[in-house]
C-alpha positions as CSV (number, residue, x, y, z in Angstrom):
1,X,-58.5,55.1,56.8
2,X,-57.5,55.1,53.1
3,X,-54.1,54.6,53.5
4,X,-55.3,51.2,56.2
5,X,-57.3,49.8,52.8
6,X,-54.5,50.5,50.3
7,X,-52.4,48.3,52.8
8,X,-54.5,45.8,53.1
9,X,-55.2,45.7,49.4
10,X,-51.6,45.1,49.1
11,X,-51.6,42.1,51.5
12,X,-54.8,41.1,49.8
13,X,-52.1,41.3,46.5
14,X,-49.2,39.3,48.6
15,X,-51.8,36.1,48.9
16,X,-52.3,35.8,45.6
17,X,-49.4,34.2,42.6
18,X,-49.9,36.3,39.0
19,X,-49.3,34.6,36.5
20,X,-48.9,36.2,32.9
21,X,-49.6,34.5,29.3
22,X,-49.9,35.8,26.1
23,X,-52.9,36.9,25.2
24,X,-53.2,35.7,22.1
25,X,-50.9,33.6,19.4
26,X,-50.0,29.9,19.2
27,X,-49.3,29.8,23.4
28,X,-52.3,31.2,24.5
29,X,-54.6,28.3,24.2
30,X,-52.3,25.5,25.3
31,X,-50.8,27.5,28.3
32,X,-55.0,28.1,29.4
33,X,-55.3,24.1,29.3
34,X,-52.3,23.3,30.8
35,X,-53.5,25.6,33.7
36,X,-57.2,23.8,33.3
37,X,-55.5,20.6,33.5
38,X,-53.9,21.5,36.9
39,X,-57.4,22.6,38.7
40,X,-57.0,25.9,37.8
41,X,-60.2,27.9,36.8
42,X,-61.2,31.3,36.3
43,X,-63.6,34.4,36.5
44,X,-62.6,36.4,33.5
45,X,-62.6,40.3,33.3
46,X,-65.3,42.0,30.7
47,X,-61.8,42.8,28.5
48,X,-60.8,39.1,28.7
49,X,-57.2,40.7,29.8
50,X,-57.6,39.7,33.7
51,X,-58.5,36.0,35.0
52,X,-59.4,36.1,38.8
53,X,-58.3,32.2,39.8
54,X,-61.4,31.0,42.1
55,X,-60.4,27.0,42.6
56,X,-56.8,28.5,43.7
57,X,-55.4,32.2,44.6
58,X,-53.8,32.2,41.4
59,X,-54.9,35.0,39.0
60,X,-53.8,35.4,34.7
61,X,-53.0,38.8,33.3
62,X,-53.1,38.2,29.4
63,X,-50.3,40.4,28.0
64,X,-48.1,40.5,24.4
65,X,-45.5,37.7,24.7
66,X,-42.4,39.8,24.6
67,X,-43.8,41.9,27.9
68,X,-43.9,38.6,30.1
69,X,-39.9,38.9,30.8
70,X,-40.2,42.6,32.1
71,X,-43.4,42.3,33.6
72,X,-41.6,39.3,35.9
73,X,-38.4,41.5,36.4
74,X,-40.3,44.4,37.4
75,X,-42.2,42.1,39.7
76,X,-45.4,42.5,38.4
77,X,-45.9,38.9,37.7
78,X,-44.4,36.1,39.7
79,X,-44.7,33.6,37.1
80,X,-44.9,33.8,32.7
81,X,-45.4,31.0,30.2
82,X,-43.4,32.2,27.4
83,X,-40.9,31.0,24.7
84,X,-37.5,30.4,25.4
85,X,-36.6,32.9,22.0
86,X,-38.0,35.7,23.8
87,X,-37.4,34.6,27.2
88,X,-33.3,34.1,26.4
89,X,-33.1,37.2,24.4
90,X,-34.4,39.2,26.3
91,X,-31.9,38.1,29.2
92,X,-29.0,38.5,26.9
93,X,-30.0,42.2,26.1
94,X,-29.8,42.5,30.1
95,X,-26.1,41.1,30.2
96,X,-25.5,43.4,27.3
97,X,-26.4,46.6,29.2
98,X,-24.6,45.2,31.9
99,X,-27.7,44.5,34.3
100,X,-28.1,41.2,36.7
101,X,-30.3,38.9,35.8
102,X,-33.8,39.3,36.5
103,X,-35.5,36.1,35.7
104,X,-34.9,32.8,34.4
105,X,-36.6,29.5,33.1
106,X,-38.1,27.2,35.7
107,X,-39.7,24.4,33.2
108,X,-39.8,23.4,29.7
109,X,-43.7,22.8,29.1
110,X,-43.5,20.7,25.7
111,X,-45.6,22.9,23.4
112,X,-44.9,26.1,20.8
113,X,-41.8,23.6,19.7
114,X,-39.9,25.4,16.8
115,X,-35.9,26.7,15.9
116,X,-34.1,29.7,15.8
117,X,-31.8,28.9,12.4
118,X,-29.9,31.0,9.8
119,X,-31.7,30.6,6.1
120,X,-29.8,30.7,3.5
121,X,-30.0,31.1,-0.7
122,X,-30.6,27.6,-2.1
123,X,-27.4,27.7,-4.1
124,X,-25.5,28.2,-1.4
125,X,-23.2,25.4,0.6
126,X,-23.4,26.1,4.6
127,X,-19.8,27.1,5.5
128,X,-19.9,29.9,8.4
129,X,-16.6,30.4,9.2
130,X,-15.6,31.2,5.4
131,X,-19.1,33.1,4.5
132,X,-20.3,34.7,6.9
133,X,-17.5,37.2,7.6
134,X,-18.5,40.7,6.2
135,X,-22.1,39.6,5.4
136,X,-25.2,41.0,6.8
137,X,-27.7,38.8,8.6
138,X,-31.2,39.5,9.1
139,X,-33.0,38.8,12.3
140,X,-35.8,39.5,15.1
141,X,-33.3,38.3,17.5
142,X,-30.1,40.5,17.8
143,X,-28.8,39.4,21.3
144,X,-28.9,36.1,20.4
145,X,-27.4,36.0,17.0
146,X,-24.6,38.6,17.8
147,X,-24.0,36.0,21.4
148,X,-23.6,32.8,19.0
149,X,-21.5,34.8,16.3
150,X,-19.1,36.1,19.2
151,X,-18.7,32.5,20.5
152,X,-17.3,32.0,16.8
153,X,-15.4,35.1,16.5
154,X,-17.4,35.9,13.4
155,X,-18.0,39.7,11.9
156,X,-21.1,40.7,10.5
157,X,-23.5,42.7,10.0
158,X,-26.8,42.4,12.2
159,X,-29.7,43.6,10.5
160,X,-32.8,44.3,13.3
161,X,-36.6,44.0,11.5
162,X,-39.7,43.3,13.6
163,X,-41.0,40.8,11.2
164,X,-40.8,39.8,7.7
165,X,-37.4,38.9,8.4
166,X,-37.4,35.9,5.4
167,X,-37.9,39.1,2.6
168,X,-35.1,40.5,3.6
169,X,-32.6,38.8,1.3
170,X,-35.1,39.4,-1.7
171,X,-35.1,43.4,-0.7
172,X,-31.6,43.5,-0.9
173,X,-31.3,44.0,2.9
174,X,-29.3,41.4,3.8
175,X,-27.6,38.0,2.5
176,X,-29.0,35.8,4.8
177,X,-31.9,35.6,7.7
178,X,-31.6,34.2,11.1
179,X,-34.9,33.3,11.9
180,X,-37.7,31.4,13.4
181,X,-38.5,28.1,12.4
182,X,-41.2,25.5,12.2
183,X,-42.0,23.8,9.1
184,X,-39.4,25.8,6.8
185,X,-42.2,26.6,4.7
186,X,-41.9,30.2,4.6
187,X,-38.5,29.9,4.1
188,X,-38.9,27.5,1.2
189,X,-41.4,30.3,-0.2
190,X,-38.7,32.5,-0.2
191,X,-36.2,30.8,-2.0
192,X,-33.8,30.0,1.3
193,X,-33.2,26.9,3.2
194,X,-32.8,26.5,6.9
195,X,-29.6,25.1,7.8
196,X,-28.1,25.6,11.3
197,X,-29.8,25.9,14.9
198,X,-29.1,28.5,17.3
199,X,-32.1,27.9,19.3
200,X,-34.3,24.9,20.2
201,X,-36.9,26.9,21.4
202,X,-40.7,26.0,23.1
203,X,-42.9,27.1,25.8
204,X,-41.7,27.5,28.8
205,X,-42.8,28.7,32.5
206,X,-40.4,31.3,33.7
207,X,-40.1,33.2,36.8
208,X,-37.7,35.3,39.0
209,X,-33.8,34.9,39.3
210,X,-34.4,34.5,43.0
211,X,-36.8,32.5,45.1
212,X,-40.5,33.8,45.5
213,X,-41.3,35.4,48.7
214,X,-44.0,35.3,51.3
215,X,-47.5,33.6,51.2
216,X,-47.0,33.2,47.3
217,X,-44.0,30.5,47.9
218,X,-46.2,28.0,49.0
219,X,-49.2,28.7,45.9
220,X,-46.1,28.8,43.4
221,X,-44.9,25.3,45.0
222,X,-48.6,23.8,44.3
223,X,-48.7,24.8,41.0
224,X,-45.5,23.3,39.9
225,X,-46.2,19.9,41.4
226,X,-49.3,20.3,39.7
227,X,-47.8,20.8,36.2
228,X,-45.0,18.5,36.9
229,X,-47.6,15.4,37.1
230,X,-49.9,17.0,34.1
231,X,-46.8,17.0,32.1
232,X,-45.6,13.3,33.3
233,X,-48.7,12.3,32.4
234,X,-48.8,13.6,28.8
235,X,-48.2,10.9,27.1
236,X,-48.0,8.5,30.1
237,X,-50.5,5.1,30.0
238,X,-51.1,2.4,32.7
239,X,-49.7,-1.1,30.6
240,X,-51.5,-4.2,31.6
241,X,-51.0,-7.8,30.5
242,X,-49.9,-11.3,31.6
243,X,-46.7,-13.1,30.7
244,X,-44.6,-15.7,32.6
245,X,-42.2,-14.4,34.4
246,X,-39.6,-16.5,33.5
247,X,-39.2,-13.9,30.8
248,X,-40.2,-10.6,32.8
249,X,-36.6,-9.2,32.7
250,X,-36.5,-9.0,28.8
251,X,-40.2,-7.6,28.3
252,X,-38.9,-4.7,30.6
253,X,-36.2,-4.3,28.6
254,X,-38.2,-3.3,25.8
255,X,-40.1,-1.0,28.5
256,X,-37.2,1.5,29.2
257,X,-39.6,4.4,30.2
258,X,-41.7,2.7,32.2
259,X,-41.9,2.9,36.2
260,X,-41.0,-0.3,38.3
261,X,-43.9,-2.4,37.7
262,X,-46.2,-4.1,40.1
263,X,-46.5,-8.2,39.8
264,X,-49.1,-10.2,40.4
265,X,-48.8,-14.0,41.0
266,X,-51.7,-15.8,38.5
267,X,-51.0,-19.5,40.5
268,X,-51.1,-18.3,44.3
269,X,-47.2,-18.3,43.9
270,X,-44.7,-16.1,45.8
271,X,-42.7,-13.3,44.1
272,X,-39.4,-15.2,44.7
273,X,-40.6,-17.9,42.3
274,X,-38.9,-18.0,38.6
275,X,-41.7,-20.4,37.3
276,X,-45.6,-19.1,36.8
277,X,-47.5,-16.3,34.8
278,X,-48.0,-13.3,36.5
279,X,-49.8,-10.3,36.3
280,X,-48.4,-7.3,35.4
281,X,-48.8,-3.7,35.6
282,X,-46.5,-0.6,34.8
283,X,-46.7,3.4,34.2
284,X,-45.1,3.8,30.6
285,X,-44.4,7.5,30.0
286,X,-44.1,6.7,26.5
287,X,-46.0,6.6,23.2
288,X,-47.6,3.3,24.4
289,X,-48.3,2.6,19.8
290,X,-49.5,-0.1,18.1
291,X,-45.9,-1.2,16.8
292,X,-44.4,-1.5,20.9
293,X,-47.7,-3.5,21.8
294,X,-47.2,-6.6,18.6
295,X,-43.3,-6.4,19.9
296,X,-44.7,-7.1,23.5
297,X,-46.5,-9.8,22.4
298,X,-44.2,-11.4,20.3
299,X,-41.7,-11.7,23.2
300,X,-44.6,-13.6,25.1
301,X,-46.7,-11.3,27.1
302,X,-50.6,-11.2,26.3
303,X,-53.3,-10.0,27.3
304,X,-52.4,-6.7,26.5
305,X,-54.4,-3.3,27.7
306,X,-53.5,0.2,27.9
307,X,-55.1,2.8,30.0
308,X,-55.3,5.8,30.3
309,X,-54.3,7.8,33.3
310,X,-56.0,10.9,34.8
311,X,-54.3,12.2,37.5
312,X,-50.5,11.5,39.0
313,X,-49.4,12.7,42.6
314,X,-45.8,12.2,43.2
């Protein structure tokens, strides 16, 4: 009898996609709206840790950001917003140790956007192949660094600290950091200046090396079309106005992210006519700014109006 409901908790389990996020940090509330944005809600757990998904089978365990990698390998979680720094490291520690890959990135989400770069003292000049040999290097991300020094055939020292990584040049440590950035403020606080990218790193929805099994397949298939039209619509509005459409071809031209439009004949003309204003209306996924909208109407269209737009299904 026990063993019939531990089996049919575990099919219970197979139904349902897990998803993990971090708990708490600079992804935590953008990855939870992203997820609201896609119809997703929740019944949270007294410890805030566990979301049971009620509009979809799709539950959120809330975990430390560098767990979401081995929490997907170890099949745990189907599914992980994380950043790419972690997510990439972590992988190239794998290949270190000689394992296969266990997971990989399925979507760049457009949030948490900053750079893994080497700071350096302010009097120096950024030459790597004739400094960096014999120097020590400072960083929270060893595989990485030691991967993009190899590729350069370049010796040095890397330094491992869990944090404070811009000090270390100051605490006689280590020459030079590798480290995250965003603003380069800390960096500037410390006397260093950020000068080369190894990393262009954001948030980004990872899952397994191979293809998700069973009844999961089809939830994880949802929620990615789901997200894909949430991100495409971003920063995507709905362009009206009227022009003639003698000139339609060059007011598209200065419309390069924008869907092919739908026309509307103003005079009770035919679509094959060159003469006539029309009506016009196109998905720009594009800043739709002030600046774009006078350059519209100075190459003849009026009427201008942007909308916005709530929901896209491809």
């Amino acid at each position: 009898m026990q063993r019939n409901a531990a089996a049919s908790a575990r099919d219970q389990l197979r139904d349902r996609l897990r998803i993990a996020i971090q708990k708490s940090g600079r992804l935590s509330e953008p990855a939870l709206a992203l997820l609201a944005a896609a119809g997703l809600s929740w019944q949270e757990s007294r410890d805030k840790l566990f979301y049971y998904g009620e509009s979809l089978p799709i539950d959120l365990l809330l975990v430390r950001d560098d767990d979401i990698p081995g929490l997907i390998a170890d099949g745990v979680c189907d599914l992980g917003f994380v950043g790419r720094n972690v997510l990439v490291e972590q992988d190239y520690e794998r290949q270190s140790r000689g394992e296969a890959p266990a997971f990989r990135e399925l979507r760049g989400l457009g949030f948490g956007r900053c750079k893994l770069m080497f700071g350096i003292p302010d009097d120096w000049e950024w030459d790597p192949q004739a400094q960096l040999p014999g120097t020590r290097i400072a960083t929270s991300y060893p595989a990485l660094l030691s991967r993009w020094l190899a590729e350069r055939n370049i010796e040095a020292s890397v330094v491992t600290m869990s944090g404070s990584v811009e000090l270390a040049p100051r605490l006689g440590q280590a020459e030079l950091v590798c480290d995250l950035v965003s603003s380069g403020a800390t960096l500037a606080s410390n006397r260093l200046k950020p000068v080369e990218v190894v990393l262009d790193s954001e948030a980004v929805l990872a899952g397994p090396a191979g293809a998700i099994a069973d009844a999961r397949a089809g939830i994880a298939e949802l929620l990615m079309r789901r997200l894909d039209g949430v991100l495409k619509l971003r920063d995507s509005k709905l362009l009206m106005f009227q022009a003639p459409r003698a000139i339609l071809p060059h007011l598209m031209q200065l419309l390069p992210d924008a869907e092919p439009p739908t026309v509307m004949s103003l005079d009770g003309g035919t679509q094959t006519r060159t003469d006539g204003d029309v009506a016009l209306q196109a998905l720009c996924h594009g800043a739709m700014t002030w600046q774009r909208l006078e350059e519209l109407k100075r190459a003849g269209a009026r009427g201008l109006m942007v909308l916005p737009v709530e929901r896209l299904l491809a």
